[in-house]
C-alpha positions as CSV (number, residue, x, y, z in Angstrom):
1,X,0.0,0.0,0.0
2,X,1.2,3.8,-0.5
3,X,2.0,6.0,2.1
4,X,2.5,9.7,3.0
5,X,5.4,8.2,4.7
6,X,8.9,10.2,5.1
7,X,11.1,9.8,1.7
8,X,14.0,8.2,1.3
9,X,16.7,9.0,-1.4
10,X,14.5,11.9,-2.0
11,X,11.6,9.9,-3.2
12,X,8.2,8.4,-1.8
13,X,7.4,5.6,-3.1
14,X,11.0,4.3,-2.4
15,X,12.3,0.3,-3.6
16,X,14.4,0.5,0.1
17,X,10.8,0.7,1.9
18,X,9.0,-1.5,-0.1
19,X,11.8,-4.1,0.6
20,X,12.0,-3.4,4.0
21,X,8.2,-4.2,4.4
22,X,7.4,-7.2,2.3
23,X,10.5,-8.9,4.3
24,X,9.1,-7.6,7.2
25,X,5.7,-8.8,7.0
26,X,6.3,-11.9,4.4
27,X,10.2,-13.2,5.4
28,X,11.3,-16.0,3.4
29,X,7.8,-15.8,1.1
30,X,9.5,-12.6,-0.4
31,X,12.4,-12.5,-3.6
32,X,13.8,-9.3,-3.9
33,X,15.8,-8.4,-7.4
34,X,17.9,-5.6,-8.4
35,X,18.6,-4.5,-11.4
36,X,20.7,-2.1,-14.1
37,X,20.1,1.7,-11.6
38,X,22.6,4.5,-10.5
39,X,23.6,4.5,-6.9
40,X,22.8,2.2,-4.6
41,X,18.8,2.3,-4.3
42,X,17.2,-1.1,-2.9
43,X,20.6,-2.0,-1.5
44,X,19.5,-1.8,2.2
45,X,16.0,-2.8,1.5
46,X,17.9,-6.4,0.1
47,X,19.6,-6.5,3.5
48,X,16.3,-6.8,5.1
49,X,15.2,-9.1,2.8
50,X,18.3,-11.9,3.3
51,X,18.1,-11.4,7.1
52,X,14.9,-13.1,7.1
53,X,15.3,-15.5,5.1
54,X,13.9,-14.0,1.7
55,X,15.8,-14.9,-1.8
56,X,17.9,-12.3,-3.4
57,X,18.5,-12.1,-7.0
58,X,20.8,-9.4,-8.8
59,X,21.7,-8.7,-12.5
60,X,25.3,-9.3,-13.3
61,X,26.6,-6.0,-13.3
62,X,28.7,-7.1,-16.7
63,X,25.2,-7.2,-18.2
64,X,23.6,-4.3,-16.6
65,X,23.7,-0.9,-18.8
66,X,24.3,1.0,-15.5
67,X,25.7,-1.1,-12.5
68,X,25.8,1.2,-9.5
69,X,22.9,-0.8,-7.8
70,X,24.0,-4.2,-8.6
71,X,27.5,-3.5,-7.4
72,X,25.9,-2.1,-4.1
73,X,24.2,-4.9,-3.5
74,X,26.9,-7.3,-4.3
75,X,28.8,-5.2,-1.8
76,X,26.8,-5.5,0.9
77,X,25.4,-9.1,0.9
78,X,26.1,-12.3,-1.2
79,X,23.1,-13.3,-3.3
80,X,21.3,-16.2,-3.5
81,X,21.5,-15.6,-7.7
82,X,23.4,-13.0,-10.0
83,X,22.1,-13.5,-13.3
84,X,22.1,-11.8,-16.6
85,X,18.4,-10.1,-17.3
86,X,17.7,-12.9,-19.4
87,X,17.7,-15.9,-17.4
88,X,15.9,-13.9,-14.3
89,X,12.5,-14.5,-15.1
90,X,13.1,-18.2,-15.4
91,X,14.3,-18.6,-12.5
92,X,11.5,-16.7,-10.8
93,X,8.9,-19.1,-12.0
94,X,10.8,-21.8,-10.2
95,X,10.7,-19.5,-7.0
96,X,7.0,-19.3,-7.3
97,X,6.3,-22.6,-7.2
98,X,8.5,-23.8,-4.2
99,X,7.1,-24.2,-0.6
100,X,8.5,-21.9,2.1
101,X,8.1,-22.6,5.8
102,X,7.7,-19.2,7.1
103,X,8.0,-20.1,10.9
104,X,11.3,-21.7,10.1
105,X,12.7,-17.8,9.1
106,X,14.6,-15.7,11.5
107,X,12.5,-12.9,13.0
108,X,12.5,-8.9,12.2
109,X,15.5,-7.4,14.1
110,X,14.2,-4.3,16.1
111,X,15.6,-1.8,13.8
112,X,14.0,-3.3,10.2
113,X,10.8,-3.5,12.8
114,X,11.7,0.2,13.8
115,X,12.1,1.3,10.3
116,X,9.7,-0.3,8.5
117,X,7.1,1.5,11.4
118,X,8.4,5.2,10.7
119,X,7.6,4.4,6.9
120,X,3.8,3.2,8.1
121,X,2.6,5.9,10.9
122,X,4.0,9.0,10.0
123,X,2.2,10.4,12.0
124,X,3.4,8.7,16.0
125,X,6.3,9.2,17.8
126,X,9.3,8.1,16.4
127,X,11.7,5.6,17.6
128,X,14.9,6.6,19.4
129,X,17.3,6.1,16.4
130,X,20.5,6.4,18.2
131,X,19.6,3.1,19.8
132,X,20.7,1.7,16.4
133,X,23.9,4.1,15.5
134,X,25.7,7.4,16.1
135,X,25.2,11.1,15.6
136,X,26.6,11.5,12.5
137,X,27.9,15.4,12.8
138,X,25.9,15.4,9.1
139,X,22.4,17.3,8.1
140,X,19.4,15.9,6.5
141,X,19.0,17.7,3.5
142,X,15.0,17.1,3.7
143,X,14.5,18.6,6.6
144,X,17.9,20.1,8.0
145,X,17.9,17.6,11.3
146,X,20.7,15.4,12.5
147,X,21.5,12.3,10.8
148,X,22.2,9.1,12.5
149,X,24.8,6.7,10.8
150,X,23.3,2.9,10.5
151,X,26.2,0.7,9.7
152,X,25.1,-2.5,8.0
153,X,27.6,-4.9,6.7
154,X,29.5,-2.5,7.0
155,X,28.3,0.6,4.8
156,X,26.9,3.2,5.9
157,X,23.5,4.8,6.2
158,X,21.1,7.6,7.4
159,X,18.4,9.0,8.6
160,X,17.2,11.6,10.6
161,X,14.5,11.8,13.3
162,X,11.6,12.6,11.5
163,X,12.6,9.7,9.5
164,X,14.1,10.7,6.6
165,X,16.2,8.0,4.9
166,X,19.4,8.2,2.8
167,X,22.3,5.9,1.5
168,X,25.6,7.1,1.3
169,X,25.7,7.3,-2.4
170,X,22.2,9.2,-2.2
171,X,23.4,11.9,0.0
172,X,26.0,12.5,-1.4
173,X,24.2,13.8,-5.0
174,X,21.7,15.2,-2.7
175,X,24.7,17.3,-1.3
176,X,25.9,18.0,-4.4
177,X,22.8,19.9,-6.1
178,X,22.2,21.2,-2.6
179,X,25.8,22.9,-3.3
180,X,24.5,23.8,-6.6
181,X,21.6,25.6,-5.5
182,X,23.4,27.9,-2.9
183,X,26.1,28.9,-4.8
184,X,23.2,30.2,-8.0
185,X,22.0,32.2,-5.3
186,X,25.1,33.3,-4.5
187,X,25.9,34.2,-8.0
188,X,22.2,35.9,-7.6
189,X,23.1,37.8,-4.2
190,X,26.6,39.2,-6.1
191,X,25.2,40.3,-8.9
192,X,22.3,42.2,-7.9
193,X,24.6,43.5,-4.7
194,X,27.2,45.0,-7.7
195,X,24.1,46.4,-9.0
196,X,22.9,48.5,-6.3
197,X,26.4,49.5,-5.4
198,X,26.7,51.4,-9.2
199,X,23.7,52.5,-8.7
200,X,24.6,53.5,-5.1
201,X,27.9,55.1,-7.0
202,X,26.0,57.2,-9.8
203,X,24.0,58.9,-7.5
204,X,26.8,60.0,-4.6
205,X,29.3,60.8,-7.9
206,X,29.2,64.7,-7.5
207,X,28.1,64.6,-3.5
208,X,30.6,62.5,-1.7
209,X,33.5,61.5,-4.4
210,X,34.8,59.3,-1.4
211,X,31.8,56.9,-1.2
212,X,31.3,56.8,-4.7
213,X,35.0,55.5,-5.0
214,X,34.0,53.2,-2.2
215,X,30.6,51.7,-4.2
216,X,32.8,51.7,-6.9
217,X,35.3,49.2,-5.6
218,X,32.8,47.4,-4.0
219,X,31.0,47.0,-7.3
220,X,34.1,46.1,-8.9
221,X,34.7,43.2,-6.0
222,X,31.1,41.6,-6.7
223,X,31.4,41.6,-10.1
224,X,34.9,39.4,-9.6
225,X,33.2,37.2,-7.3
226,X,30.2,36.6,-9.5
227,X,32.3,35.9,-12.5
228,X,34.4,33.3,-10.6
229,X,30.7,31.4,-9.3
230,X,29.7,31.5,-12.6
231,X,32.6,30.0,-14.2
232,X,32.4,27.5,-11.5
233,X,29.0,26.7,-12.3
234,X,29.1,26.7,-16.1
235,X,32.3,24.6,-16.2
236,X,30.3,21.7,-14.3
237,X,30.7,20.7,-10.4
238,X,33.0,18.2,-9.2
239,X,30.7,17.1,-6.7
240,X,28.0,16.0,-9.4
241,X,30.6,13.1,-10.8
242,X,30.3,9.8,-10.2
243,X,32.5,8.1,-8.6
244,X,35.3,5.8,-10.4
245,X,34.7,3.3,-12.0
246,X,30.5,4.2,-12.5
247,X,29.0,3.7,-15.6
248,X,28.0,6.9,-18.3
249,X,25.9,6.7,-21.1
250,X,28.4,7.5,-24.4
């Protein structure tokens, strides 16, 4: 079912929650598969899905046109199946037809049960999440809270109190065009600022000569600051590229 649930990655509905809450409510009845994506989407909700008992099935990266998601899965668990797209289907009908004994799975740890809770009632009190990792020192870029850093297999993870979610490689895009967006305004802020100091040094030029020299300069400084955001922005931002080793479209 859809929720007004808090996003994660930025998005709502989210593969990490549905994950989270078939294996949640279904264990070892559930397959999960991941296939060609950027970043590592549905990585965590696959976690949840192996721990109880679930199958986990992931395209071979080799055969995936972008392989950020298979190769954080792979990273992070070992699948029960990584298969090239065309042999997944078959081996889902198999899946379909086998018998699972559900009270045989392991049961919910407290945080999937804590997680998969903040995704249902947004609208209770939400679990303590520091019970399940540290203050990160990091801001959600949602809502501006604290983040707390889930370490799982050990890879990182946040979310913040109101229960915004994000993986690592998530944040760090979000980050990035966070980054973009302050420094536009700040290419905004100079050059209207430069503006009103010309204007500012038109109108003292025959009244105070020594203010008008000092809107003058400080029109001059904007303007060099604007140009250098600009060129900044226009050239492209280093924080927007992928890591090595990621997969670009020619």
């Amino acid at each position: 079912m859809l929720s007004t649930g808090p996003p994660e990655h930025g998005h709502r509905p989210a593969v990490d929650t549905l994950f989270r809450s078939a294996a949640h409510t279904l264990g070892p009845r559930v397959t999960g598969v991941i296939l060609s994506g950027m970043l590592d989407d549905g990585s965590a909700g696959m976690v949840a899905i192996a721990s109880r008992g679930g199958t986990t099935i992931v395209q071979e990266p080799g055969d995936a046109l972008y392989r950020g998601m298979p190769d954080s899965v792979l990273n992070l668990i070992e699948p029960d199946h990584v298969l090239p797209a065309t042999k997944i289907g078959g081996v889902l009908a198999e899946l379909a037809g086998q018998d699972v004994d559900p009270a045989q799975a392991p049961g919910s740890s407290p945080l999937l049960a804590a997680e998969v809770d903040m995704a249902w009632h947004a609208d209770q009190g939400r679990p303590d999440l520091t019970a399940y990792g540290d203050r990160a020192g990091l801001i959600c870029p949602s809502c501006d809270g604290p983040l707390v850093e889930i370490v799982e297999q050990g890879t990182p993870r946040y979310r913040c109190h109101v229960g915004h979610g994000w993986a690592a490689q998530a944040l760090l895009v979000e980050q990035a065009m966070a980054a973009e967006r302050a420094l536009w305004t700040a290419l905004r802020t100079f050059e209207e600022r430069g503006t009103l100091a010309r204007r500012m040094a038109a109108v003292m030029g025959g009244i105070q000569p020594v203010m008008r020299d000092r809107y003058e300069q400080l029109a001059a400084e904007c303007a060099e600051t604007a140009a250098a955001l600009r060129t900044m922005l226009l050239s492209g931002m280093p924080e927007h590229r992928e890591p090595p080793g990621a997969d670009h479209p020619e």
